[in-house]
C-alpha positions, 0 to 999 in steps of 0.5 A: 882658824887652825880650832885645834890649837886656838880655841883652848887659848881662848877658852876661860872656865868660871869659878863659881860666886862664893868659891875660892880659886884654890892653887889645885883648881887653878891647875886642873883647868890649866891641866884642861886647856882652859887658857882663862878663867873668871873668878868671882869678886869678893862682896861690897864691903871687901871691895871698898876696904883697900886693904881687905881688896888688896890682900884678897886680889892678891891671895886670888892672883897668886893662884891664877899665875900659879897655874899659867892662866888668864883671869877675869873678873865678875863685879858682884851681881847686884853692883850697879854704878849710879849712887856714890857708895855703889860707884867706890865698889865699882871702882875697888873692882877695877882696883882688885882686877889690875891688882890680880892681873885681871883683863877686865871686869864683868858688870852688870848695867842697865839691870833695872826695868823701864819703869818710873825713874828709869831714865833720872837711873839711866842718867846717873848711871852713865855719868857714873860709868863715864867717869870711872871708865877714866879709872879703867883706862889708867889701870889698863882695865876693860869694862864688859856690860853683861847683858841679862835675862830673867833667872825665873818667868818675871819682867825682863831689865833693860839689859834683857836687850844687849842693843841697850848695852851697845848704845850705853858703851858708845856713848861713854865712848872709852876704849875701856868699855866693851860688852859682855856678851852673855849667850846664855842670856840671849837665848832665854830673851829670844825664846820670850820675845819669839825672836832668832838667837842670831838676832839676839847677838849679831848687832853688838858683835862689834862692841864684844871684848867678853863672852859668856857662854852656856845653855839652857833651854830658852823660854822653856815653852817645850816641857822638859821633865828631866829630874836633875833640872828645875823644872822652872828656872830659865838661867839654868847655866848648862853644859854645851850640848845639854840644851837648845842653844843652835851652836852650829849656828852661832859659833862662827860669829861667836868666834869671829869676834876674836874675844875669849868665851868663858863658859860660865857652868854652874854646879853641880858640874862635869869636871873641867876635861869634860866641860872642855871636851863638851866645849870644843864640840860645840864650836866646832859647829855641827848639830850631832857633835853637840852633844854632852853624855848624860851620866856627865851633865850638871 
């Protein structure tokens, strides 16, 4: 792979839930070689109006174009396909994603524990997904189940294991339906389970169509006192570089995958030149090129 000239292209920056992709935001992370970016579905009400969802794929549309960009969707975190009302929201996510030229949209599954009912849950939800998968095939839209991790110390859901996601896609079995393959998420679970990140991922690298990535500090069994960072959170959504996720270890399969990587920071945030240059270093693989200048870390 010639990395100079693929990985940008490659490369998508998120907008941040709640954020607008404004016309010179778009262009600052095109100016920064970013060739995607992920933009934040409107909540459940806009998505089910057919006309607030137009106008507001559109607006959002215009303005990725505009800049020369790829996009992304993410569904709303707490969109969960299974009950009728949740699976018209589903359905106005793909509707805005082909409206605005989205490649696909990221939702979340199985984001419930292993509990009572789990499995009547389980059940309804894949019947749900297998139908609106057809959707997404019409509209040449790819589903991507994110895998998750606990944002704060608590009880993992069934997605904590991406395992779980891959068994749900090849059931459905839709070329519309891949995973999102949330690196970030990977690495917290692999802390709390004591377990590799390498183990983690390498088992659903063949069901990948998206990934997240971003660091954080895993299970956080090492105290880590810098003041910027809450001292708890464990989905802390850092910069490469400014935690403890083995880059050198993991970009080569991440990479192999031939899907794009949407670096999903959260604000307080470098400026995306920086998160583009922190980026390339960390899949560029070696642990001394890893690093982001502290006075430029969220």
């Amino acid at each position: 792979m010639d990395t100079e000239s693929a990985l940008p292209s490659r490369f998508g920056l998120s907008v941040p839930t709640e954020w607008w992709p404004t016309r010179p935001s778009m262009k600052e992370i095109g100016a920064a070689g970013f060739g995607w970016v992920q933009l934040p579905a409107p909540p459940e009400s806009v998505l089910v109006d057919p006309r607030s969802c137009i106008r507001h794929a559109r607006g959002a549309g215009d303005a990725v174009a505009g800049a020369g960009l790829r996009c992304v969707l993410h569904a709303p975190a707490e969109l969960i396909a299974g009950r009728p009302e949740t699976d018209r929201a589903v359905e106005g996510a793909i509707a805005y994603a082909a409206e605005c030229g989205a490649a696909a949209v990221v939702l979340h599954a199985r984001a419930y524990g292993d509990g009572p009912g789990a499995g009547d849950r389980a059940l309804a939800e894949t019947r749900s997904l297998a139908r609106i998968a057809l959707i997404a095939e019409r509209l040449g839209v790819t589903l991507a189940l994110e895998n998750l991790a606990p944002v704060y110390p608590g009880p993992e859901t069934i997605s904590a294991n991406p395992l779980s996601l891959r068994a749900l896609a090849r059931r459905i079995a839709s070329p519309a339906v891949g995973l999102c393959l949330d690196v970030g998420h990977a690495n917290v679970v692999a802390g709390l389970r004591r377990t590799s990140l390498s183990r983690m991922v390498e088992p659903v690298l063949d069901m990948v169509a998206l990934l997240h990535v971003h660091d954080n500090l895993g299970a956080r069994w090492i105290r880590d006192e810098r003041p910027e960072l809450d001292p708890v959170r464990l989905d802390l959504h850092l910069p490469p570089g400014r935690g403890s996720i083995p880059w050198e270890t993991v970009a080569p399969s991440l990479l192999g995958t031939g899907a794009p990587l949407v670096w999903e920071i959260h604000p307080p945030r470098p400026a995306p030149a920086e998160i583009m240059d922190a980026a390339r270093n960390a899949m560029e693989a070696t642990p001394q090129t890893t690093r982001l200048p502290a006075d430029t870390a969220a």
